[in-house]
C-alpha positions as CSV (number, residue, x, y, z in Angstrom):
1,X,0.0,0.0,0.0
2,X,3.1,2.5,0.7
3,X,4.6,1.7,-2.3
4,X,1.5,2.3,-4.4
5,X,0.8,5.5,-2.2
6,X,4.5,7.0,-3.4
7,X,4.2,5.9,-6.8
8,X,0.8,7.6,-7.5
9,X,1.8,10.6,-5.8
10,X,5.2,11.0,-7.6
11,X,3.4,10.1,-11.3
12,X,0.8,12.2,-10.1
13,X,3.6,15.2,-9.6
14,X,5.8,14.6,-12.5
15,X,2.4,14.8,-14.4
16,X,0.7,18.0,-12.7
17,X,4.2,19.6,-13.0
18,X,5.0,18.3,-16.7
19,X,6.7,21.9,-17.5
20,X,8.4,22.0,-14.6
21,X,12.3,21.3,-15.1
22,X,13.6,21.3,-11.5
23,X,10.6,18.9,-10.3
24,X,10.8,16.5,-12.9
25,X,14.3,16.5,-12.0
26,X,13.7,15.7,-8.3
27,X,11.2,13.1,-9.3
28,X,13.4,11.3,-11.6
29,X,15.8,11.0,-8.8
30,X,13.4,9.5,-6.4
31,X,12.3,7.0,-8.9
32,X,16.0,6.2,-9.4
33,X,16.5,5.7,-5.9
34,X,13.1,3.5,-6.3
35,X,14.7,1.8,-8.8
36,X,17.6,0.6,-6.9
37,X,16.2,-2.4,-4.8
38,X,15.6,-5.9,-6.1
39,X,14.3,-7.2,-8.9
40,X,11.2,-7.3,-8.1
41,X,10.8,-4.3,-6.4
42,X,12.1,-3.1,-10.5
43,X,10.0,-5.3,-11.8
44,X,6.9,-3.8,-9.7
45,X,7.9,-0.3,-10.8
46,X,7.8,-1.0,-14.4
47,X,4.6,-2.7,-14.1
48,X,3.3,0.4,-12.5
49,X,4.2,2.2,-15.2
50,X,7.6,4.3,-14.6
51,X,9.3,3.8,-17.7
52,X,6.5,6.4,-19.2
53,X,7.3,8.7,-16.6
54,X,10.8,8.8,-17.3
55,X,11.0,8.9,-20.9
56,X,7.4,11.1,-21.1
57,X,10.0,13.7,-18.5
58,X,12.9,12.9,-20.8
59,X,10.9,14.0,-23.6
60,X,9.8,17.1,-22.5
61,X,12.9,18.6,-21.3
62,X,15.5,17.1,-23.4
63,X,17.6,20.3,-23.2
64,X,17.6,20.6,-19.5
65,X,21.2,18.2,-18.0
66,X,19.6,17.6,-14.4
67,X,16.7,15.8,-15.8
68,X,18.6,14.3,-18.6
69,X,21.2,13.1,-15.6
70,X,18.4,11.8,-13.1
71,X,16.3,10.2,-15.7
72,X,19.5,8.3,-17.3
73,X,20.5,7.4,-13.4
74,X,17.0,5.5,-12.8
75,X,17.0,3.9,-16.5
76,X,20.7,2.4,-15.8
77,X,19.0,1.3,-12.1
78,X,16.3,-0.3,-13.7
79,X,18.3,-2.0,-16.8
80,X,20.7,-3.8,-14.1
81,X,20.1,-7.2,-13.2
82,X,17.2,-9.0,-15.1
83,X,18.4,-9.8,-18.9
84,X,13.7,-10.3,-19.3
85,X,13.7,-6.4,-18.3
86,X,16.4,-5.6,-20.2
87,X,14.9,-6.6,-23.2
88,X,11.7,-5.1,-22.4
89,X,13.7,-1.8,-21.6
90,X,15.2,-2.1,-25.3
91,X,12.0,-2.9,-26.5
92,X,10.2,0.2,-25.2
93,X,12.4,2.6,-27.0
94,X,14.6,3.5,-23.9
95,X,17.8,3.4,-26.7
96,X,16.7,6.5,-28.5
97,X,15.9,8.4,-25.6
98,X,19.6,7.8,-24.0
99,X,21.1,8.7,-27.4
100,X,19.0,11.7,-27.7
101,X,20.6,12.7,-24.3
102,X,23.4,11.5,-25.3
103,X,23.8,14.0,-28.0
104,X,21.8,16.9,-26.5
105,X,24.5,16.8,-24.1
106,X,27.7,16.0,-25.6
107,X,29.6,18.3,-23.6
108,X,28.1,16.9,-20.0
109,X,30.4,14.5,-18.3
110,X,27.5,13.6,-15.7
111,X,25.2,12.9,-18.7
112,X,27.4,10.8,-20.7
113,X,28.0,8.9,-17.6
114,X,24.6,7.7,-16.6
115,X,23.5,7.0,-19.6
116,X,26.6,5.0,-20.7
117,X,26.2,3.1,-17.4
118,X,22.6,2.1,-19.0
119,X,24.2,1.2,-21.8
120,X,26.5,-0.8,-20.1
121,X,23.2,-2.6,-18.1
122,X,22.3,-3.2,-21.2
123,X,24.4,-4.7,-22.8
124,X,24.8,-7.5,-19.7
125,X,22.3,-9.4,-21.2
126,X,21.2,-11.9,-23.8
127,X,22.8,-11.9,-27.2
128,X,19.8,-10.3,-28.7
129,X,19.8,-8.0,-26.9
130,X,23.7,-6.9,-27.6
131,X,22.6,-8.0,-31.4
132,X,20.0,-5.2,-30.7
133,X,22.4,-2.6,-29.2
134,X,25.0,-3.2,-32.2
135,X,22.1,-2.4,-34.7
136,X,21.4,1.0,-32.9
């Protein structure tokens, strides 16, 4: 019940707040944080529906570094461990959206970093998926 309390108020502020940089920003990194516990726990956030959170937040600011940062923080959480979510991550077009930061933000070391850490989470699992992230 707390879990689906927090959830449903953080969607419910990155969504009232969609033009808002700084609280996308915050919210991005509390779903990071989220999205550092077990699998399941992952699992359970993506069934909730994060991943249109982040990239919806990713989307909308894709000039502003802090949310490109946070938002490529919680996508590397949630694309470590289980090679199933992985593939649903790759799936869900998580690969543009980190090379979209990726370029918007050439010049940001903290940017490059997360989101080459996803990359890296990635690319830990199955073949297809490294087949898939070769093809990119």
């Amino acid at each position: 019940l707390l879990e689906a309390e927090v959830l449903d108020r953080l969607f419910n502020l990155i969504s009232n707040h969609a033009s808002n940089a700084r609280v996308q920003e915050k919210a991005c990194t509390a779903l990071g944080n989220l999205a550092m516990g077990s699998d399941e726990q992952k699992d359970r956030l993506l069934q909730a529906g994060v991943l249109d959170h982040l990239l919806n937040s990713m989307s909308q600011h894709a000039s502003i570094a802090g949310v490109q940062e946070r938002a490529c923080g919680a996508l590397r959480n949630l694309a470590y461990g289980s090679h199933e979510r992985g593939k649903m991550l790759l799936q869900d077009g998580v690969l543009d959206h980190l090379f979209t930061s990726m370029s918007e933000h050439a010049s940001n070391a903290s940017v490059q970093v997360r989101a080459c850490s996803a990359l890296q989470n990635l690319a830990r699992g199955s073949n297809e998926q490294k087949e898939k992230l070769l093809q990119s």
